[in-house]
C-alpha positions as CSV (number, residue, x, y, z in Angstrom):
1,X,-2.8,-13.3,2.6
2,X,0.3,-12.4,0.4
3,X,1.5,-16.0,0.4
4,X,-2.0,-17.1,-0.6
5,X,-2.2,-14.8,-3.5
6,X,1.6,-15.8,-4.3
7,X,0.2,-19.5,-4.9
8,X,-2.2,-18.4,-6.9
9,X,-0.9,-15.9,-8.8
10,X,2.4,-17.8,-9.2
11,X,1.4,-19.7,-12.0
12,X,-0.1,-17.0,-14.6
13,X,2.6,-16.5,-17.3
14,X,4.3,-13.4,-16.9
15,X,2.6,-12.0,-19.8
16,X,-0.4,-11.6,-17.6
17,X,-1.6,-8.9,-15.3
18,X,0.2,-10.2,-11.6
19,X,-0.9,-8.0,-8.8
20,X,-1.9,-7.9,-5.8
21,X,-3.8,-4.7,-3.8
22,X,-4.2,-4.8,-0.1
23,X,-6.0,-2.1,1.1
24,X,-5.0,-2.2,4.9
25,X,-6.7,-0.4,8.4
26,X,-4.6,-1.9,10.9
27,X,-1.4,-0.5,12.2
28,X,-0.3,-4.2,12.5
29,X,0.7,-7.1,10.6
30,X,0.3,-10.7,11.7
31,X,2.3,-13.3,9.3
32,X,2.4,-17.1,9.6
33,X,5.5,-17.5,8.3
34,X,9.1,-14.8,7.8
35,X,7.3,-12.5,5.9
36,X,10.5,-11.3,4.3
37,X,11.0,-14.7,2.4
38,X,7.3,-14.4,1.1
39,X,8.3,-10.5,0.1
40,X,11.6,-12.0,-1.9
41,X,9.1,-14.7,-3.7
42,X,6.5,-12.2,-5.0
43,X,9.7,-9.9,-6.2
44,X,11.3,-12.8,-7.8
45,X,7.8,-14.0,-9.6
46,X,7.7,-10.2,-10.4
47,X,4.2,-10.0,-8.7
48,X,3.6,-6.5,-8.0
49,X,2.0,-5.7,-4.6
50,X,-0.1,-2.4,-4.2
51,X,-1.0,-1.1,-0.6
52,X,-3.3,1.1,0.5
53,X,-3.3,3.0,4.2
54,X,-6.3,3.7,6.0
55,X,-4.5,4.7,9.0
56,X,-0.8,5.4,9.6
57,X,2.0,4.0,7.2
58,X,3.0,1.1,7.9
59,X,7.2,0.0,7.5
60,X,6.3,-3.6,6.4
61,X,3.9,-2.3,3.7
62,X,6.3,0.3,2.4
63,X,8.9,-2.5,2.1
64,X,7.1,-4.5,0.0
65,X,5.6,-2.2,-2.2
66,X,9.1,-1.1,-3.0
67,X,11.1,-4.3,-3.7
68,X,7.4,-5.9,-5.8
69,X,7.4,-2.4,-7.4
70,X,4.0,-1.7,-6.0
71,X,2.8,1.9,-4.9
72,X,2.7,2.4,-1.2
73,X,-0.5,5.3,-0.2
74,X,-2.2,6.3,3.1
75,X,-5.1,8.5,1.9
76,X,-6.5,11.3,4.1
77,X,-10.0,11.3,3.2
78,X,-12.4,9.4,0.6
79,X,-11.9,11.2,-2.0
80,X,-8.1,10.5,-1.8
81,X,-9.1,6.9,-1.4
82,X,-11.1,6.7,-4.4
83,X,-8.3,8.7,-6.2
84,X,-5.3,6.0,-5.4
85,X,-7.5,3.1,-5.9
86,X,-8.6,4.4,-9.4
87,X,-4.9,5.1,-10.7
């Protein structure tokens, strides 16, 4: 999903809003390709990736958000979740 939203987000001028949210349930990840060379693309494009936790945190998503300069959440109820997705 991230490399999918890289190509398409890779060719707004950086003068536009590039961001990506992934709101995520799984305690998992299952990438096609190294995930870590996507991660370095999005960072380099300066597309900012967002994730939001429904379960436990995961390392991967933590990762990312840091070097894309996304925010990294896992909310404890709804309220919470509607809170981090709002801000």
């Amino acid at each position: 999903a991230l490399e999918l939203a890289y190509t398409s987000l890779a060719s707004i001028p950086q003068y536009g809003s590039r961001e990506i949210l992934v709101i995520q349930a799984s305690l998992s990840t299952c990438d096609p390709g190294d995930i870590f060379e996507t991660i370095d693309k999005l960072a380099k494009e300066k597309i900012r990736c967002s994730f939001v936790g429904l379960a436990a945190e995961t390392h991967i998503c933590k990762y990312t958000a840091s070097k894309t300069n996304g925010k990294y959440s896992v909310v404890r109820d709804k309220t919470h979740l509607r809170n981090v997705v709002l801000s």
